[in-house]
RONU-131869 format. One record per residue (C-alpha): x negated, y, z; residue number from 1; residue in three letters. Coordinates in nm, 3 decimals, decimal comma. Example, Ala and Ser with C-alpha at 12.3 -4.5 7.8 and 13.67 -1.06 7.14 Angstrom:
2
<node X="-1,230" Y="-0,450" Z="0,780" i="1" aa="ALA"/>
<node X="-1,367" Y="-0,106" Z="0,714" i="2" aa="SER"/>
***
This chain:
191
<node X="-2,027" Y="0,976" Z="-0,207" i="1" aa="UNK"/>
<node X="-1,944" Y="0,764" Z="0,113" i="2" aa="UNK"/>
<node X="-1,845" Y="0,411" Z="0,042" i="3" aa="UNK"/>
<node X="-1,450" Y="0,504" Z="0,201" i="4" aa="UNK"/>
<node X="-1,392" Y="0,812" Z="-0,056" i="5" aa="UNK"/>
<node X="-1,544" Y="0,564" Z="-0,380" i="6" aa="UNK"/>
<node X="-1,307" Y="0,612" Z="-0,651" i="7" aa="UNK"/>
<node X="-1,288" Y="0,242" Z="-0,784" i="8" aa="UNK"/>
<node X="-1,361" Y="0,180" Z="-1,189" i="9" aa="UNK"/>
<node X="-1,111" Y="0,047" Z="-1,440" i="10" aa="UNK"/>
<node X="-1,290" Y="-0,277" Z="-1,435" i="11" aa="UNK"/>
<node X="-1,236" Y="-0,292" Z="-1,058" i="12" aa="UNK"/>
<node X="-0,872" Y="-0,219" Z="-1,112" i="13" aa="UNK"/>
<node X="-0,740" Y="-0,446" Z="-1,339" i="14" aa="UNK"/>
<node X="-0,949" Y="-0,728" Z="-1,163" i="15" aa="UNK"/>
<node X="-0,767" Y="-0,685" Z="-0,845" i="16" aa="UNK"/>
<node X="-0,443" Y="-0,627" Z="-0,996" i="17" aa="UNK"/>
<node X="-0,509" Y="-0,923" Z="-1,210" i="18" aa="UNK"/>
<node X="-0,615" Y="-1,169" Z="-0,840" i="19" aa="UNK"/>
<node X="-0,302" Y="-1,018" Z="-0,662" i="20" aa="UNK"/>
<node X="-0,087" Y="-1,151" Z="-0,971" i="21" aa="UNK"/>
<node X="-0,255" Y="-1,442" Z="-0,959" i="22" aa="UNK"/>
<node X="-0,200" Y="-1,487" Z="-0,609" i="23" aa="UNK"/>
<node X="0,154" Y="-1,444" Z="-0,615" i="24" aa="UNK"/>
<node X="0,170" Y="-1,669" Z="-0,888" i="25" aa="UNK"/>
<node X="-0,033" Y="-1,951" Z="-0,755" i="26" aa="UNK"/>
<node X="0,208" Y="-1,891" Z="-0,417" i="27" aa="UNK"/>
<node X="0,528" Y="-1,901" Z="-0,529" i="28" aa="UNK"/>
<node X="0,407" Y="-2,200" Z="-0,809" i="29" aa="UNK"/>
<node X="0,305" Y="-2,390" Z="-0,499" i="30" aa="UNK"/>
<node X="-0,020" Y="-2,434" Z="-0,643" i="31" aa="UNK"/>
<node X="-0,345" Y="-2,348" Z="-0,377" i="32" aa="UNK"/>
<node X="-0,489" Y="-2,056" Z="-0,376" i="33" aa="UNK"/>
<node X="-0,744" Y="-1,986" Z="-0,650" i="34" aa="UNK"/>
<node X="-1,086" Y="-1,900" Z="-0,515" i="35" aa="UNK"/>
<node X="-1,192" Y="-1,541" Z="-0,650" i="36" aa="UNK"/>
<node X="-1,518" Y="-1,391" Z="-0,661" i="37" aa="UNK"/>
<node X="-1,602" Y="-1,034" Z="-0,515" i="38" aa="UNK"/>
<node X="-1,831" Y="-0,982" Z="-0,864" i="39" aa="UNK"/>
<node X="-1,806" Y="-0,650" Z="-0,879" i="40" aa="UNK"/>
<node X="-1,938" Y="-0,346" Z="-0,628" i="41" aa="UNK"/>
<node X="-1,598" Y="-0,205" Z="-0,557" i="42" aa="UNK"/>
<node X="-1,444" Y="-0,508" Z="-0,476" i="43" aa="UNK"/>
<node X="-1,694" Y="-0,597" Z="-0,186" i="44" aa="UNK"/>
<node X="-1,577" Y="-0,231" Z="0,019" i="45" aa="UNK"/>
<node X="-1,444" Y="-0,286" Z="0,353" i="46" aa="UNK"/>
<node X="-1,097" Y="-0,100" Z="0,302" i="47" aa="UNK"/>
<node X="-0,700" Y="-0,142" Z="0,374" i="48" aa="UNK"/>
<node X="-0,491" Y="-0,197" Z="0,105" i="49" aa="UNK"/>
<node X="-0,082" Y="-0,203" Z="0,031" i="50" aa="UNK"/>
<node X="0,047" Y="-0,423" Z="-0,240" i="51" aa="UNK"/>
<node X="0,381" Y="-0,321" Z="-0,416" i="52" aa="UNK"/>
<node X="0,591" Y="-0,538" Z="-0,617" i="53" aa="UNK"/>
<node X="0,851" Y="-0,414" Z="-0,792" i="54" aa="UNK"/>
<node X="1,121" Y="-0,570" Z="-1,021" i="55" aa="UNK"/>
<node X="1,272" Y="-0,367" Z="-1,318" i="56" aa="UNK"/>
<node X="1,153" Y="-0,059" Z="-1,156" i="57" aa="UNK"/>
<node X="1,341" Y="-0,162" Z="-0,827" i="58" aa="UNK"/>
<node X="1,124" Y="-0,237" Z="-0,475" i="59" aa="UNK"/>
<node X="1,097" Y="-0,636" Z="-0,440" i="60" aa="UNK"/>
<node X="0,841" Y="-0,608" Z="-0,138" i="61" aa="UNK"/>
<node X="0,563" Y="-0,369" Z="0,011" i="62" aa="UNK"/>
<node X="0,290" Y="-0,454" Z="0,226" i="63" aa="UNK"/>
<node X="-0,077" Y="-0,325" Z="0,374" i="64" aa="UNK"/>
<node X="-0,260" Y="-0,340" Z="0,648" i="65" aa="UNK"/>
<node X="-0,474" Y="-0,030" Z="0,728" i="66" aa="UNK"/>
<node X="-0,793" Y="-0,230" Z="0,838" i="67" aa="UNK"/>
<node X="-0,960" Y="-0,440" Z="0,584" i="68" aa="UNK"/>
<node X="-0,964" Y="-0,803" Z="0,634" i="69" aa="UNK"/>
<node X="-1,241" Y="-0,869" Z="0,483" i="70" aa="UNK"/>
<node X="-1,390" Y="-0,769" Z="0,127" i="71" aa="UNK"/>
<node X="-1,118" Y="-0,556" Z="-0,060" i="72" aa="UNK"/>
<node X="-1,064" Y="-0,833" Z="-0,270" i="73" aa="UNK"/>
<node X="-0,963" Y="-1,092" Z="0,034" i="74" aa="UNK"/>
<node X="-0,740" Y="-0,768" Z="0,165" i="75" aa="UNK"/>
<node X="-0,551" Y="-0,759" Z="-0,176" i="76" aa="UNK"/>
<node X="-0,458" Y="-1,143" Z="-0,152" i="77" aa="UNK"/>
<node X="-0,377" Y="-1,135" Z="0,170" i="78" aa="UNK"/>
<node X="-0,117" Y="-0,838" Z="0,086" i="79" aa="UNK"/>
<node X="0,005" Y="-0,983" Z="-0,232" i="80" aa="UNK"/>
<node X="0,128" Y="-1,283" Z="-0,039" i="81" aa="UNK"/>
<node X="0,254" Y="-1,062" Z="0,234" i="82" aa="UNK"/>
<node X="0,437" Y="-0,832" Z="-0,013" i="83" aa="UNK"/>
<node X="0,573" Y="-1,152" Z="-0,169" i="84" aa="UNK"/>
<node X="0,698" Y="-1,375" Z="0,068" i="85" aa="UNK"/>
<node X="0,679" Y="-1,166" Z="0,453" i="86" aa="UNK"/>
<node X="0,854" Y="-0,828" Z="0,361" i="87" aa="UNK"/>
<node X="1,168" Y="-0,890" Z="0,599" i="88" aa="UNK"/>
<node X="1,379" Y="-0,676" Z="0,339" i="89" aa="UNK"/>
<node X="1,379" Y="-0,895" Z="0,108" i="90" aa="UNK"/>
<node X="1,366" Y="-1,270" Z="0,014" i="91" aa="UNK"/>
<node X="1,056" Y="-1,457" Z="-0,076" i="92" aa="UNK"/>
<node X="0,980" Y="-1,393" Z="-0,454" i="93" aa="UNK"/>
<node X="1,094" Y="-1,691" Z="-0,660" i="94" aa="UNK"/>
<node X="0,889" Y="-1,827" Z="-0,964" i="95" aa="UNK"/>
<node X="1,165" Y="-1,731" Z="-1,205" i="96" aa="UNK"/>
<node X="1,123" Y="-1,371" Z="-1,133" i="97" aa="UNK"/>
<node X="0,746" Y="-1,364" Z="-1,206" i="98" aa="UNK"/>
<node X="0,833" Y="-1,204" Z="-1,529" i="99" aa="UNK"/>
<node X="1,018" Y="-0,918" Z="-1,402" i="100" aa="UNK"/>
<node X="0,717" Y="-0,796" Z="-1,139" i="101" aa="UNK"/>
<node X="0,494" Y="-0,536" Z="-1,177" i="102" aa="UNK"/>
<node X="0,214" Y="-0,468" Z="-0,939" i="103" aa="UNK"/>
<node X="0,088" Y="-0,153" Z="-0,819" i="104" aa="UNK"/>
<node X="-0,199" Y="-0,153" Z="-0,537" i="105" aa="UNK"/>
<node X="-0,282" Y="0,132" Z="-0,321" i="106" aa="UNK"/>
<node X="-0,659" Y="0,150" Z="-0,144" i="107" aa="UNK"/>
<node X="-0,656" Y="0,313" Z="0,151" i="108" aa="UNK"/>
<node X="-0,912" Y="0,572" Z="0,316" i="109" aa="UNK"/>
<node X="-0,960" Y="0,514" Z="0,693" i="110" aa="UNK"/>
<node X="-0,681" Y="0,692" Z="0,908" i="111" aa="UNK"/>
<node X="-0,751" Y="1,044" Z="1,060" i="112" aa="UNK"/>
<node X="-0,529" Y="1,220" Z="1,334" i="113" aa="UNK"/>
<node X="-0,412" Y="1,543" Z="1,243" i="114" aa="UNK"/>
<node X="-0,423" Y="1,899" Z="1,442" i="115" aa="UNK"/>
<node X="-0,154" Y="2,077" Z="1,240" i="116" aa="UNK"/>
<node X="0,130" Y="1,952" Z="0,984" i="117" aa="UNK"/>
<node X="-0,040" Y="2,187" Z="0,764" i="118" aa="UNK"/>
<node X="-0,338" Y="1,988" Z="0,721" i="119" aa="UNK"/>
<node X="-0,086" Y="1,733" Z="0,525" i="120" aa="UNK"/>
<node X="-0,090" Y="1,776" Z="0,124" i="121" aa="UNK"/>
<node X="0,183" Y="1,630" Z="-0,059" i="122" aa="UNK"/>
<node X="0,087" Y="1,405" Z="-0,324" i="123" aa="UNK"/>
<node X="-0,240" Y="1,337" Z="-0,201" i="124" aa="UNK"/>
<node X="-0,152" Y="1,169" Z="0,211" i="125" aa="UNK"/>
<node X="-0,005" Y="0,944" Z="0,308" i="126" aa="UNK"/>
<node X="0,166" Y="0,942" Z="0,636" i="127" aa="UNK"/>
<node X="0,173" Y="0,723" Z="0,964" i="128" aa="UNK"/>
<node X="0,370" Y="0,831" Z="1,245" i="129" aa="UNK"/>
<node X="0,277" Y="0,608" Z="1,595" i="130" aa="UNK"/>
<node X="0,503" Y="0,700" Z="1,881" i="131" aa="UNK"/>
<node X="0,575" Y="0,513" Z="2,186" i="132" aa="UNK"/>
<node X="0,934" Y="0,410" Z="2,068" i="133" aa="UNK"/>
<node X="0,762" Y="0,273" Z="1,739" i="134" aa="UNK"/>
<node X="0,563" Y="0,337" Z="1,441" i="135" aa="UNK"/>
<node X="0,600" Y="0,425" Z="1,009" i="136" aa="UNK"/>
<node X="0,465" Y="0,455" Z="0,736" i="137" aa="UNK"/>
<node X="0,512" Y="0,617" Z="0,394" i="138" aa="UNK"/>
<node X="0,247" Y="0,590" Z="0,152" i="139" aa="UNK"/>
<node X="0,114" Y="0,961" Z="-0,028" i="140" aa="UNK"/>
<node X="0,338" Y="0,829" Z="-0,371" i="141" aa="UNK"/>
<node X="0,654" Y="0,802" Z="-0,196" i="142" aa="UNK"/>
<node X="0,731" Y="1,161" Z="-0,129" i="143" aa="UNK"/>
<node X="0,557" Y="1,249" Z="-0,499" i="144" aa="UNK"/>
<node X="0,852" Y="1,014" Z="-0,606" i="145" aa="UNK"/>
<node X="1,105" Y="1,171" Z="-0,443" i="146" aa="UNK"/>
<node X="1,044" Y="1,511" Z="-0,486" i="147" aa="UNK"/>
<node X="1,012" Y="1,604" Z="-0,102" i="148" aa="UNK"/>
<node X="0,844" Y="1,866" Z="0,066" i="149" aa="UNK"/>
<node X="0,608" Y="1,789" Z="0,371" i="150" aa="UNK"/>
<node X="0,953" Y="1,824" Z="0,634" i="151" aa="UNK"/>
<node X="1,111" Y="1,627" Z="0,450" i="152" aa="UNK"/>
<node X="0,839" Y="1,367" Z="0,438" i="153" aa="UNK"/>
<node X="0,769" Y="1,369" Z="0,790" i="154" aa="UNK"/>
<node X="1,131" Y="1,291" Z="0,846" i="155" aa="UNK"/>
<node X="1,178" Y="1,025" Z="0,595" i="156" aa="UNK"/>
<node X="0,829" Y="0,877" Z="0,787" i="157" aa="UNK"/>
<node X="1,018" Y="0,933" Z="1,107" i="158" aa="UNK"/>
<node X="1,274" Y="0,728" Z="0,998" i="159" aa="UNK"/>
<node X="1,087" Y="0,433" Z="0,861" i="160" aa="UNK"/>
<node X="0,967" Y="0,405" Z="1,212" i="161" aa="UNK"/>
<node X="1,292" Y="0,355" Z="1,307" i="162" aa="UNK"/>
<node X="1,329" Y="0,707" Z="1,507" i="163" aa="UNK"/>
<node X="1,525" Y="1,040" Z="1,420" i="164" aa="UNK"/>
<node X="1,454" Y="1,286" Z="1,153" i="165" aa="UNK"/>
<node X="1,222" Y="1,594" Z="1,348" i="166" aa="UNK"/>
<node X="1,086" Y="1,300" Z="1,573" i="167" aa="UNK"/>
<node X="0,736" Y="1,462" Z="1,434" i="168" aa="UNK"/>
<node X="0,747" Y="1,764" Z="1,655" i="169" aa="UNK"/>
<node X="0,734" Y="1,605" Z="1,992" i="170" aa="UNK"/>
<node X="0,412" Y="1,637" Z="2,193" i="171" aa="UNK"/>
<node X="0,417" Y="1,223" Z="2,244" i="172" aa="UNK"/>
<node X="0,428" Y="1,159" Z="1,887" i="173" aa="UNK"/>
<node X="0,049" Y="1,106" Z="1,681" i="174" aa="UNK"/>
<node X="0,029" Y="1,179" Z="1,322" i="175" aa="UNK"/>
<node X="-0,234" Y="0,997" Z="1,124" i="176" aa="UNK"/>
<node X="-0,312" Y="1,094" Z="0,761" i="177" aa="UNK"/>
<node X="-0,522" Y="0,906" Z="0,516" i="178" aa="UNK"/>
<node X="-0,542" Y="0,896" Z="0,107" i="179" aa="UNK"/>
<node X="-0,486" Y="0,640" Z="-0,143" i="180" aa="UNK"/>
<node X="-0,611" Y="0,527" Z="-0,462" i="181" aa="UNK"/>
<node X="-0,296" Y="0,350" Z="-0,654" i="182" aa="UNK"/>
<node X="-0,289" Y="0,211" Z="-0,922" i="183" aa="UNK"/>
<node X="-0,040" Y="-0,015" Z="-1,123" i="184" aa="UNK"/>
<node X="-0,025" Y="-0,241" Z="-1,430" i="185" aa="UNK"/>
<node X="0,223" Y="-0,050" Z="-1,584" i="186" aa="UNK"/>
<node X="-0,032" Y="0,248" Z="-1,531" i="187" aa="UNK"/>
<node X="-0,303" Y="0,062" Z="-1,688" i="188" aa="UNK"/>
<node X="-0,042" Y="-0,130" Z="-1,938" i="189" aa="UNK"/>
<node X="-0,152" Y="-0,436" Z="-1,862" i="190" aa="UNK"/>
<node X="0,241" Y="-0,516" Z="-1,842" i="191" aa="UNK"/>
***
C-alpha cells in the first residue's frame, strides 16, 4: 500500500487528536507550544490535513491545507491553531470554551483532477472547485452530513467558493477530488 492511501492506526489517531488538543490548549492558555515527537510511523507521512473544532455539536472553526507542512504531526498543529484562532467566521477560541470542543481531524490523499462528475462518490471525496473567479472546498463528510447527492454537492462546493450554484459545468472551471481519513474524539470517545 502506497504511503498516501495508509490507513492510520488507533494509536496514531488518538495521538494526533490528543497534540491538536494540546495545541489549542497551550494557544489559547498562552503557554508555548509543547514540543511533540513524530514517535510513531504514521505520524512521520507527508500529508494535508483539516482540523475541525466544534462546540456542542455546532462548527467553532475549520481549517487544512492540502500540502503537508511538514511531518503529519507538524501539519495537525499548524491546523489546530489555524482552526482556532484564523477561521475568519468566527472569533479566536477562548480558554473558557476548551470544555465544550471536540476535535475531529481529516487526512487528506493528494488532489486528483477529474474527467467526468461521475468519477465523484459521495461519502468517500471530497471536493475542490478552482476557477478563475475563486476557489472551495467541501470536505467528503460534509455532503454525508447533509444528505446531498453529488449536484447538490458540487453546488454547495460552488458556493463555498464564493460563485453560483451549477458554476461546476463551465469549461473554465477544474474539479479536484481527493479522500479523507477523519476521525474525531467523540468517534473514538475520548470526549
Amino acid at each position: 500500500m502506497m504511503d498516501e492511501e495508509r490507513e492510520l492506526s488507533l494509536e496514531e489517531k488518538k495521538r494526533l487528536l490528543a497534540v491538536a488538543r494540546q495545541t489549542i490548549s497551550d494557544l489559547v492558555q498562552g503557554r508555548a507550544r509543547c514540543p511533540q515527537q513524530a514517535d510513531l510511523e504514521g505520524l512521520c507521512l507527508e500529508r494535508g490535513a483539516f482540523v475541525t473544532i466544534h462546540k456542542r455539536g455546532q462548527l467553532r472553526g475549520c481549517i487544512g491545507n492540502f500540502q503537508a507542512l511538514g511531518t503529519l504531526l507538524e501539519t495537525v498543529q499548524e491546523m489546530a491553531t489555524a482552526a482556532a484562532c484564523q477561521d475568519p467566521r468566527f472569533r479566536p477560541v477562548q480558554s473558557l470554551e476548551l470544555d465544550d470542543l471536540d476535535l475531529e481531524i481529516s487526512v487528506l490523499s493528494p488532489l486528483r483532477p477529474i474527467k467526468s462528475v461521475e468519477e465523484i462518490q459521495v461519502g468517500r471525496h471530497g471536493i475542490y472547485i478552482v476557477s478563475p473567479r475563486g476557489r472551495g472546498v467541501l470536505l467528503p463528510q460534509v455532503a454525508t452530513e447533509q444528505g446531498w447527492d453529488r449536484e447538490t454537492f458540487l453546488d454547495h462546493t460552488c458556493l463555498k467558493a464564493g460563485l453560483r450554484p451549477g458554476c461546476w459545468r463551465e469549461t473554465d472551471v477544474q474539479i479536484l477530488i481527493f479522500s479523507a481519513q477523519v476521525f474525531g474524539e467523540k468517534d473514538l470517545g475520548l470526549v
